[in-house]
C-alpha positions in Angstrom: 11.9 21.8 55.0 15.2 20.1 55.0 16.8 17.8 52.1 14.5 14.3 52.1 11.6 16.5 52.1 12.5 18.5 49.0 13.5 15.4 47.3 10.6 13.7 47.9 8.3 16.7 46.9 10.3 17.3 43.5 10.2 13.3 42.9 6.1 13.8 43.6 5.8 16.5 40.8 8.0 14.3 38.6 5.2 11.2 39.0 2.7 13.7 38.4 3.9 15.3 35.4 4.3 11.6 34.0 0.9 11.2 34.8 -0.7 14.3 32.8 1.5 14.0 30.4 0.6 10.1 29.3 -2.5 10.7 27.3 -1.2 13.4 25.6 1.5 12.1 24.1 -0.8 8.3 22.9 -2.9 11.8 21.3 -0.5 12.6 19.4 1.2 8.9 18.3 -2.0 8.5 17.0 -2.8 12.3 15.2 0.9 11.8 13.8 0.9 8.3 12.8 -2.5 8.9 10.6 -0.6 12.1 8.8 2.8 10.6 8.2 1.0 7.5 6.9 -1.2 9.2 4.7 2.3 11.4 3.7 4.4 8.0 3.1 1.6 6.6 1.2 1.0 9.7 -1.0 4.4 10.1 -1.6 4.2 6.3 -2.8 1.3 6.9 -4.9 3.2 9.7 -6.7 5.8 8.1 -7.2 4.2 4.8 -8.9 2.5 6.8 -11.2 5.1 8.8 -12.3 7.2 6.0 -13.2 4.8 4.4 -15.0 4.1 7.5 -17.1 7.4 7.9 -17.9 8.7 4.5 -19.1 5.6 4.9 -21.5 7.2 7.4 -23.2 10.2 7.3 -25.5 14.1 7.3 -23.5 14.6 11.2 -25.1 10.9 11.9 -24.5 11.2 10.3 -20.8 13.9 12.2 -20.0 12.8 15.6 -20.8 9.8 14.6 -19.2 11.3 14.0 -15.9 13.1 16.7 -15.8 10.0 19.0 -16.5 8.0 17.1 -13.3 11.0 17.6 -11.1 11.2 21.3 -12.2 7.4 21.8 -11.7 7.1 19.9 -8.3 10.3 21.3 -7.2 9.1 25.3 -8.1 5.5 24.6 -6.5 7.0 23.2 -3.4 9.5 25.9 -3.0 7.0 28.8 -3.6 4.6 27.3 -1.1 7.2 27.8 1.8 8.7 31.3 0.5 4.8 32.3 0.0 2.9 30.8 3.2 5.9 28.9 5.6 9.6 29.9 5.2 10.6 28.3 8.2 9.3 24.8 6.5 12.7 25.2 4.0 15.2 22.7 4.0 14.4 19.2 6.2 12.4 21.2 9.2 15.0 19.1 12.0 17.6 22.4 12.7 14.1 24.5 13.3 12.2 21.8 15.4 15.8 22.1 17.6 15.5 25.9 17.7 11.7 25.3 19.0 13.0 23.7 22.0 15.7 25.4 22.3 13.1 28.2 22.5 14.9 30.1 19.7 12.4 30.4 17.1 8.4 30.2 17.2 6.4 27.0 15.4 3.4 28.3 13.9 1.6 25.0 13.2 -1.1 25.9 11.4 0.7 26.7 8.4 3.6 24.2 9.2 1.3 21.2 8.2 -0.4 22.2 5.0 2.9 23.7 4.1 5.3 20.5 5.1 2.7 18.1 3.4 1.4 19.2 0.0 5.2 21.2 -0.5 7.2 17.6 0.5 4.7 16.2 -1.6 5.3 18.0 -4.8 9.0 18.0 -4.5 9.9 14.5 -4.0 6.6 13.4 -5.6 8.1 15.2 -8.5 11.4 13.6 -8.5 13.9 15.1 -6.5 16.5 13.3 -4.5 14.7 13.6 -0.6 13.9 12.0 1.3 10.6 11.7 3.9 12.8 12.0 7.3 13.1 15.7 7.6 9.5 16.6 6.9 7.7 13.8 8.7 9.8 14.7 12.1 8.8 18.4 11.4 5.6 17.5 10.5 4.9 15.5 13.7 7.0 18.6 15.7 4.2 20.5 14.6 1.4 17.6 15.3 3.0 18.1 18.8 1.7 21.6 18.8 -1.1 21.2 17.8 -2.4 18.4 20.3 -0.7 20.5 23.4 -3.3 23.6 22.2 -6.0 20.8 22.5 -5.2 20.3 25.9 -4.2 24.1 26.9 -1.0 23.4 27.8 0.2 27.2 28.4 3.3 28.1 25.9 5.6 28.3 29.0 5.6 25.1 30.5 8.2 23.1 29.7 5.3 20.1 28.7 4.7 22.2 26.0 8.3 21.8 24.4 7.9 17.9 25.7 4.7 17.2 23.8 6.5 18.8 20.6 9.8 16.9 20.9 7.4 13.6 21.4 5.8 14.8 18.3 8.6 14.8 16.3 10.2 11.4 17.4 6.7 9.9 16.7 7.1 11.2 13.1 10.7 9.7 13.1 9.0 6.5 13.9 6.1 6.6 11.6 8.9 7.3 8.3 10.6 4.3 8.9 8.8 2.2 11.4 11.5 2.7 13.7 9.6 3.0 17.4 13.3 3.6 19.0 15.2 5.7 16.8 12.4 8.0 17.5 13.2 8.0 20.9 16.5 7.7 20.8 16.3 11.7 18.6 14.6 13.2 21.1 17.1 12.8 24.0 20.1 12.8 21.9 19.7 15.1 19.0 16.7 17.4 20.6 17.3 17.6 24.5 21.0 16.0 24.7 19.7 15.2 28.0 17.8 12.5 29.4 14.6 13.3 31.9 11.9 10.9 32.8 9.2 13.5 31.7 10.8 13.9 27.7 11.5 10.0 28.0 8.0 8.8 28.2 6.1 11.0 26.1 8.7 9.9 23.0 8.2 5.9 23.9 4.7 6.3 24.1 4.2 8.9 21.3 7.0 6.8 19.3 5.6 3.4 19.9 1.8 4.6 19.3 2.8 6.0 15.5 4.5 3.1 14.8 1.6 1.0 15.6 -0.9 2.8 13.5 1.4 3.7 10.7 1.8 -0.7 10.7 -1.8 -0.7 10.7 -2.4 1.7 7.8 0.5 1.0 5.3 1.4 -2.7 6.4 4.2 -4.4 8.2 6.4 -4.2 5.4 10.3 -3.2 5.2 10.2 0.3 4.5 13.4 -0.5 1.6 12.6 -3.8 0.5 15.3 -5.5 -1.9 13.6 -7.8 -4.3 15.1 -11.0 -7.0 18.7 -9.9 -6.2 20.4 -12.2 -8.9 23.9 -13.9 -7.6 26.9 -13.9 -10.3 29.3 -16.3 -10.4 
């Protein structure tokens, strides 16, 4: 087999993996577009309510309250990962990149209960974080999840595709942001661009930005409202 021939065979098993690879990743843009959405909008809902109970309570009383819901979400959160999902601490991103680096194992099952209610209780309750980390872990782990539904064997190198694609759909999904999404997974994940990681994070990316639109609105995700101008 001489040069042309191996060229063409490995740009044939390039197509096809683009091929298998398609509905897999519009699978999971839609699986992590409905769970960052219902995240986001939980994390809203938390919020709202928590404001409002506050400011009807006296400034001393107010503060001291929200310092015992920080302290309260903050503890519940954190003994959900030490007790079920340690490798859920801090913002999930450096152990997403040790996944595909193939560093460190991503145990999914309790990655997404842990990720959601413990990122929900913490900055639900008040602390200063913010959605990015968990969402893209969060969708890393959607990733996983949606390549076992396929049975896409753990060494394949689709595998670690599908879960990069997952986590620049989650990326998307936080902020609405189809390309930043993208734009994570060849830069900060793969530092390397290949036509088999590109189009499972534009299609994953795109399709959780769609349904995230859909399900919370077309809205600015920081929305600046009545600015007054001084003169």
């Amino acid at each position: 087999m001489n040069l042309d021939q191996k060229q063409g065979l490995g740009l044939q098993e390039e197509e096809v993996k683009r091929r298998h690879i398609l509905p897999k990743a519009l699978v999971i843009g839609l699986v992590a577009g409905v769970i960052s959405s219902a995240f986001r909008e939980a994390l809203q809902w938390s919020e709202i309510h928590r404001i409002a109970w506050l400011h009807k309570l006296s400034p001393i009383a107010g503060l001291f309250g929200a310092l015992i819901v920080g302290l309260v979400g903050g503890g519940l959160g954190l003994w959900l990962v030490r007790r079920f999902a340690p490798e859920a601490s801090g913002s999930g991103i450096p152990h997403i990149k040790s996944v595909v680096l193939g560093e460190e194992q991503l145990h999914w099952r309790r990655i997404l209960p842990v990720k959601f209610f413990g990122g929900l209780a913490s900055i639900g309750g008040g602390m200063a974080l913010g959605r990015e980390g968990p969402t893209i872990q969060i969708g890393g782990a959607t990733g996983l999840m949606v390549s076992t539904w396929f049975r896409v064997k753990p060494g394949e190198g689709e595998r670690k595709a599908l879960i990069s694609a997952g986590a620049g759909a989650g990326l998307a999904a936080a902020f609405n942001a189809p390309l930043a999404g993208v734009i994570f997974v060849l830069e900060e994940l793969h530092g390397a661009f290949t036509p088999v990681i590109f189009v499972a994070a534009f299609l994953a990316s795109v399709t959780a930005d769609v349904v995230c639109r859909v399900l919370t609105g077309d809205t600015p995700v920081f929305a600046l409202h009545g600015m007054p101008v001084r003169r």
